[in-house]
C-alpha positions as CSV (number, residue, x, y, z in Angstrom):
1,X,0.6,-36.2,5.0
2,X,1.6,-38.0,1.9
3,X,-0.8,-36.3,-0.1
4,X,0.4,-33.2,0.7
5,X,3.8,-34.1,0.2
6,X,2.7,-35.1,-3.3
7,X,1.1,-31.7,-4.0
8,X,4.4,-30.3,-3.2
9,X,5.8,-32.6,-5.8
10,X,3.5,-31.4,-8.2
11,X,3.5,-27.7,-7.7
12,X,7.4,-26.7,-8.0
13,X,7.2,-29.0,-11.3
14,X,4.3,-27.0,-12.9
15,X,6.2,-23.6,-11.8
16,X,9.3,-24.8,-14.0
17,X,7.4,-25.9,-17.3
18,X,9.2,-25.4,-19.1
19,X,12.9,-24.8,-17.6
20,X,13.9,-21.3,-18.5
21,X,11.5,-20.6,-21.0
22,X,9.5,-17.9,-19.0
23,X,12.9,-15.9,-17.6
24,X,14.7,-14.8,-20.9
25,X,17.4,-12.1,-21.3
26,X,20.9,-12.1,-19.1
27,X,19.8,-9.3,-16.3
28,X,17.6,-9.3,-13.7
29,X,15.3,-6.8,-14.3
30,X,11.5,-6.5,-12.1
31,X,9.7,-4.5,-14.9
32,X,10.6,-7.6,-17.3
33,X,9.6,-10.5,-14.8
34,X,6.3,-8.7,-13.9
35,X,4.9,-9.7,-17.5
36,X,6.1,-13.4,-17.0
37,X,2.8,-14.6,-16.3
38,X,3.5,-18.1,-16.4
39,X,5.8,-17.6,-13.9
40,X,3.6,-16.0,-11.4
41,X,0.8,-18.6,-12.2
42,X,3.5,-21.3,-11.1
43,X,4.9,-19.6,-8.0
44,X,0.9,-19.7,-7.2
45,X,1.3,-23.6,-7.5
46,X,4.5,-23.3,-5.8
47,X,3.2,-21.3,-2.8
48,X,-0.5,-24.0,-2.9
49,X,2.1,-27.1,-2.5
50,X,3.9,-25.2,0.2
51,X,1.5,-24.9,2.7
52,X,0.7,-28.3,2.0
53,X,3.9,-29.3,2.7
54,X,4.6,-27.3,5.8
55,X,1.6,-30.1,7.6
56,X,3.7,-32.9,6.1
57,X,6.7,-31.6,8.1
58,X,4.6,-31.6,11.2
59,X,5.6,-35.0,11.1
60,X,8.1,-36.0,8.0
61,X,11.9,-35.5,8.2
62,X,13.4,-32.8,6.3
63,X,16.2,-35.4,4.4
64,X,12.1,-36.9,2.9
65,X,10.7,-33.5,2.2
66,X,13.3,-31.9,0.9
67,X,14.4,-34.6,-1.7
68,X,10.4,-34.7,-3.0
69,X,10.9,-30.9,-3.5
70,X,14.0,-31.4,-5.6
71,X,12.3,-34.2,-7.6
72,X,9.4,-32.2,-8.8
73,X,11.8,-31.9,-11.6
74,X,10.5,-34.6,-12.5
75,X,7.1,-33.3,-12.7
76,X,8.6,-30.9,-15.4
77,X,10.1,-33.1,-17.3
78,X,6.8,-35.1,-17.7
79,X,4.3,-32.0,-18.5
80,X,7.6,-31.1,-21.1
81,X,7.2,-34.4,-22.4
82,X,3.4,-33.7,-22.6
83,X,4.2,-30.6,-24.5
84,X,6.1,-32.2,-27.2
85,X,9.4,-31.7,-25.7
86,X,10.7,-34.8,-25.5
87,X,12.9,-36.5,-23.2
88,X,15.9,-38.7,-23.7
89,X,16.2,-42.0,-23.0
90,X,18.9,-41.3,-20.2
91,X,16.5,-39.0,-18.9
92,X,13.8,-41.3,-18.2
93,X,16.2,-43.3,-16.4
94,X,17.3,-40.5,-14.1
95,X,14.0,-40.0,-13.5
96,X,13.3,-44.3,-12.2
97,X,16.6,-43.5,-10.5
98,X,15.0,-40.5,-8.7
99,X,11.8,-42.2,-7.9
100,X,13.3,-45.6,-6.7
101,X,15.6,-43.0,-4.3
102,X,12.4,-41.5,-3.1
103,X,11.6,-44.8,-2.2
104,X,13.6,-46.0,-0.2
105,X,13.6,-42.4,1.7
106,X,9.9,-42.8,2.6
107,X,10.6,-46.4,3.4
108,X,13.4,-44.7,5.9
109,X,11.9,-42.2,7.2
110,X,10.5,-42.1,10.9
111,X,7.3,-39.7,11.7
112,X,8.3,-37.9,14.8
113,X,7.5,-34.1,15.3
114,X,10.7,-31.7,15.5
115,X,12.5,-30.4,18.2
116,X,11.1,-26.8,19.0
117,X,14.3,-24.5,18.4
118,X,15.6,-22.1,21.5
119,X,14.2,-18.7,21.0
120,X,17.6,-17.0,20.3
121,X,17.6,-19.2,17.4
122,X,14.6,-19.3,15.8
123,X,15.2,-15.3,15.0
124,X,18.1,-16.4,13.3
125,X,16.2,-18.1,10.8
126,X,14.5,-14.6,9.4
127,X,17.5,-12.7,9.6
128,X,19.5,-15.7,7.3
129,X,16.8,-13.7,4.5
130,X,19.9,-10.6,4.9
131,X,23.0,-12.5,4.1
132,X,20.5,-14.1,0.8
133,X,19.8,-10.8,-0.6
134,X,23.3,-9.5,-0.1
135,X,24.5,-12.3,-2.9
136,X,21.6,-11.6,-4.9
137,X,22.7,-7.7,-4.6
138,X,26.5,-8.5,-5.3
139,X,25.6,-11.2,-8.1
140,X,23.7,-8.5,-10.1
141,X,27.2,-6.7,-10.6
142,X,28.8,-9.9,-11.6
143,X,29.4,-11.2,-14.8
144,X,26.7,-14.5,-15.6
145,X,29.1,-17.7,-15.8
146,X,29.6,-16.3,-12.2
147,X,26.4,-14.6,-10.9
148,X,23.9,-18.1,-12.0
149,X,25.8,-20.5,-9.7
150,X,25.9,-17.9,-6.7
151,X,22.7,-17.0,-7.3
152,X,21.2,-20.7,-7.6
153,X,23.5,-21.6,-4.0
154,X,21.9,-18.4,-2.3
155,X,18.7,-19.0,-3.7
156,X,19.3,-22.6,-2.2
157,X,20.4,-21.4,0.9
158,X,17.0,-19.7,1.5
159,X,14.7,-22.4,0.7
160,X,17.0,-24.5,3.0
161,X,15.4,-22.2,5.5
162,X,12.0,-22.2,4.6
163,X,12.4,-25.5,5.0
164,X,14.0,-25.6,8.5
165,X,11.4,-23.0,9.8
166,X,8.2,-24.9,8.6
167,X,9.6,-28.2,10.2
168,X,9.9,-26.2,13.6
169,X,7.4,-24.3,13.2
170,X,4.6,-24.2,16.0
171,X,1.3,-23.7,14.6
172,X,-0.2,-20.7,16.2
173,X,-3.2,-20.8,18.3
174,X,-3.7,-17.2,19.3
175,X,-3.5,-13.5,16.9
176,X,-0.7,-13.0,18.6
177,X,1.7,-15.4,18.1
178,X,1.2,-15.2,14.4
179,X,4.4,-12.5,14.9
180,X,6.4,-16.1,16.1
181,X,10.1,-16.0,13.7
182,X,9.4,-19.2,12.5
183,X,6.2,-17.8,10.3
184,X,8.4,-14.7,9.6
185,X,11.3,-16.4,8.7
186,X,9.0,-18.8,5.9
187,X,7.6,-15.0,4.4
188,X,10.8,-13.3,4.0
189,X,13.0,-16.2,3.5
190,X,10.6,-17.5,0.9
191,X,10.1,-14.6,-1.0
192,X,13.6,-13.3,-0.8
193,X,15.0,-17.4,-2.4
194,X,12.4,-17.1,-4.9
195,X,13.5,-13.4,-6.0
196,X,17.1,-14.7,-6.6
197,X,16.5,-18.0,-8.1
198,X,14.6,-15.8,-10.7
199,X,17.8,-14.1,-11.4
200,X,20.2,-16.7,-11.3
201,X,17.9,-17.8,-14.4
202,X,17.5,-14.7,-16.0
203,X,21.2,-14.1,-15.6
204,X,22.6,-17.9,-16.9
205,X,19.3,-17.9,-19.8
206,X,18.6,-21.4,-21.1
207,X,22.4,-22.6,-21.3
208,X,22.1,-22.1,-17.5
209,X,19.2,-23.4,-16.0
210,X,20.6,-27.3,-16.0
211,X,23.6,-26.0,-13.5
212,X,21.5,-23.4,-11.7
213,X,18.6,-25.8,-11.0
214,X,21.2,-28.7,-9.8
215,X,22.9,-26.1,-7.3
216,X,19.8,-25.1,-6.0
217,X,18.1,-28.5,-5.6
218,X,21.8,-30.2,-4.1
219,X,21.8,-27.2,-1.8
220,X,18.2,-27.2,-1.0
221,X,18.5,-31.0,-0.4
222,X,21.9,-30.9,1.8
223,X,21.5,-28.2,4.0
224,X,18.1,-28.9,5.6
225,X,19.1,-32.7,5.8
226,X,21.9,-32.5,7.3
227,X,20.4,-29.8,9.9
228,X,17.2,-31.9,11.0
229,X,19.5,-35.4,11.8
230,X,22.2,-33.3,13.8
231,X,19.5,-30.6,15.7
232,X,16.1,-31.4,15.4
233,X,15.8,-34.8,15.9
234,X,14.8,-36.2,12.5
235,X,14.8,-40.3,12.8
236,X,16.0,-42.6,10.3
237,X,14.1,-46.1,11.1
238,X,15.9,-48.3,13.0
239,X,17.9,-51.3,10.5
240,X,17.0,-48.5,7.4
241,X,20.8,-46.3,7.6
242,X,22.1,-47.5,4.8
243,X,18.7,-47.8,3.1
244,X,18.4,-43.7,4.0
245,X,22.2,-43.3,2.8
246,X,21.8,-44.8,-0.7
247,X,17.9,-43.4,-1.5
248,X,19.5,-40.3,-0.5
249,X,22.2,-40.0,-3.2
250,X,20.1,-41.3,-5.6
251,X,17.6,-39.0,-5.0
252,X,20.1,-36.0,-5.7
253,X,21.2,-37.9,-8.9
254,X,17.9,-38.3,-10.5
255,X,16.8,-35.1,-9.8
256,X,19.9,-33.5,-10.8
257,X,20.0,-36.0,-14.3
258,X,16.2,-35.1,-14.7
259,X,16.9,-31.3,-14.5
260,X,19.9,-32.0,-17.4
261,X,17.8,-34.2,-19.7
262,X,14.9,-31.9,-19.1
263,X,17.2,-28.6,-20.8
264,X,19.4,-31.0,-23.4
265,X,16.6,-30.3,-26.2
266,X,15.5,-26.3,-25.2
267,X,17.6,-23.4,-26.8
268,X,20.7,-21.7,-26.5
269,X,21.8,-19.2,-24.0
270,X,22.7,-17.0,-26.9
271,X,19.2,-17.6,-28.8
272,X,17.9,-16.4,-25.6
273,X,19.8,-13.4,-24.9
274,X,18.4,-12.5,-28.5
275,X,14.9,-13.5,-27.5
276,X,14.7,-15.7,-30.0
277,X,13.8,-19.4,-29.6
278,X,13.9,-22.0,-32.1
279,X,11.7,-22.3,-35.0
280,X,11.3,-18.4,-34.9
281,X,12.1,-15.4,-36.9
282,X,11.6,-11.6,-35.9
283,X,10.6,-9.3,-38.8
284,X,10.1,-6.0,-36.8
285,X,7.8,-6.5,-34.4
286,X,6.4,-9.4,-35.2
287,X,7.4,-13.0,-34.4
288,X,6.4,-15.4,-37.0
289,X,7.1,-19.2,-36.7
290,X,9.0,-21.2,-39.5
291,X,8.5,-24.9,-38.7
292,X,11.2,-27.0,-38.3
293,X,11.5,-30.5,-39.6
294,X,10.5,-33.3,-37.4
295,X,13.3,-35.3,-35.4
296,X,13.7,-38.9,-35.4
């Protein structure tokens, strides 16, 4: 269970290396993202840690899983690092923050299996994918400071889901029951989150990717939480509360810090509405790179 919790670490980190360099322009457009091969090669990893991560929630509470997803910012920031992008000091520190938050959540946490949700409800959980792609529809027509935090909270909203339906979900044991909504609900929900999340990228360019990436991963973190201590029995370890409370927030703090730290150094949204990144010049068709002095 741990180690495929730590895959799903790992595999939403390599999908964002680096953050908002693979979706450039300000609209969503499918021809465009289709030749972002990067990106498809990291929703691979993203969709490898997944599975993974649905048997850790056999067992783990969402408010544990959910906050390892958000911090495989953290993973970016690293293999950034690793690229020569480096990190501010303030960001390293998020980053201990984060990891000391994870902690204490694995310290907190109590292994017990979910309660199974009625039947009425569990088809709620694939039709959530509707009200998702309606923001995703109406944020295409809105203007970016706008569409990128609606997008990022819809996008949110859906892997909240995911989420929810994979730590419910009852592992099928016949052909049939392979039809079961809480399977459906991970396919379309999934697929639908990561559709919009694209956009909410594409839309904000580099400038936005700190804020959209924070919504996402405080939405993604909150929702599903909150929903597994109230209705599906998620345990906090007796004496651990407060211990659960404070690895909690900080958590959400390093992995939203991480996510800043991680951007501070990559180009502007305007440089990336031109296409252009630093240390290049168009001429034409071509691209040619013009190196840039070394930073202290």
């Amino acid at each position: 269970m741990c180690g495929a919790g730590l895959w799903y670490r790992f595999g939403p980190g390599i999908h964002r290396n680096p953050p908002g360099r693979n979706l450039r322009g300000t609209s969503f457009d499918l021809v465009t993202l289709r030749k972002q091969y990067a990106y498809f090669l990291g929703l691979c990893a993203d969709l490898t840690g997944f599975v993974l991560a649905a048997a850790a929630l056999r067992l783990l509470p969402l408010f544990l899983v959910q906050s390892v997803i958000a911090f495989s910012v953290g993973v970016t920031a690293v293999i950034s690092a690793l690229l020569g992008i480096r990190l501010a000091a303030l960001g390293w520190i998020a980053l201990a923050v984060g990891a000391g938050g994870l902690l204490l959540l694995g310290l907190s946490a109590e292994p017990t299996p979910a309660h199974t949700l009625p039947p009425g409800w569990g088809w709620m959980l694939p039709a959530a994918a509707v009200p998702v792609a309606a923001l995703g529809y109406l944020g295409r027509q809105m203007p970016p400071r706008v569409a990128t935090p609606m997008l990022a909270f819809a996008a949110g909203l859906g892997f909240s889901v995911v989420g929810i339906a994979a730590r419910t979900l009852h592992v099928p044991d016949s052909p049939g029951q392979f039809l079961q909504p809480g399977l459906l609900a991970i396919v379309v929900n999934g697929a639908v989150a990561a559709t919009v999340f694209a956009m909410s990228l594409q839309r904000g360019g580099a400038a936005g990717t700190t804020g959209a990436t924070a919504i996402m991963f405080t939405t993604t973190m909150t929702v599903p939480s909150l929903i597994g201590l109230l209705y599906l029995d998620d345990q906090v370890r007796p004496g651990f509360a407060a211990g659960a409370v404070v690895g909690f927030a900080l958590a959400v703090t390093g992995a939203v810090g991480a996510a800043f730290y991680a951007s501070a150094r990559h180009p502007s949204g305007a440089s990336v509405a031109a296409g252009k990144f630093p240390g290049e010049h168009r001429t034409g068709a071509k691209v040619t790179q013009i190196p840039t002095p070394a930073r202290d």
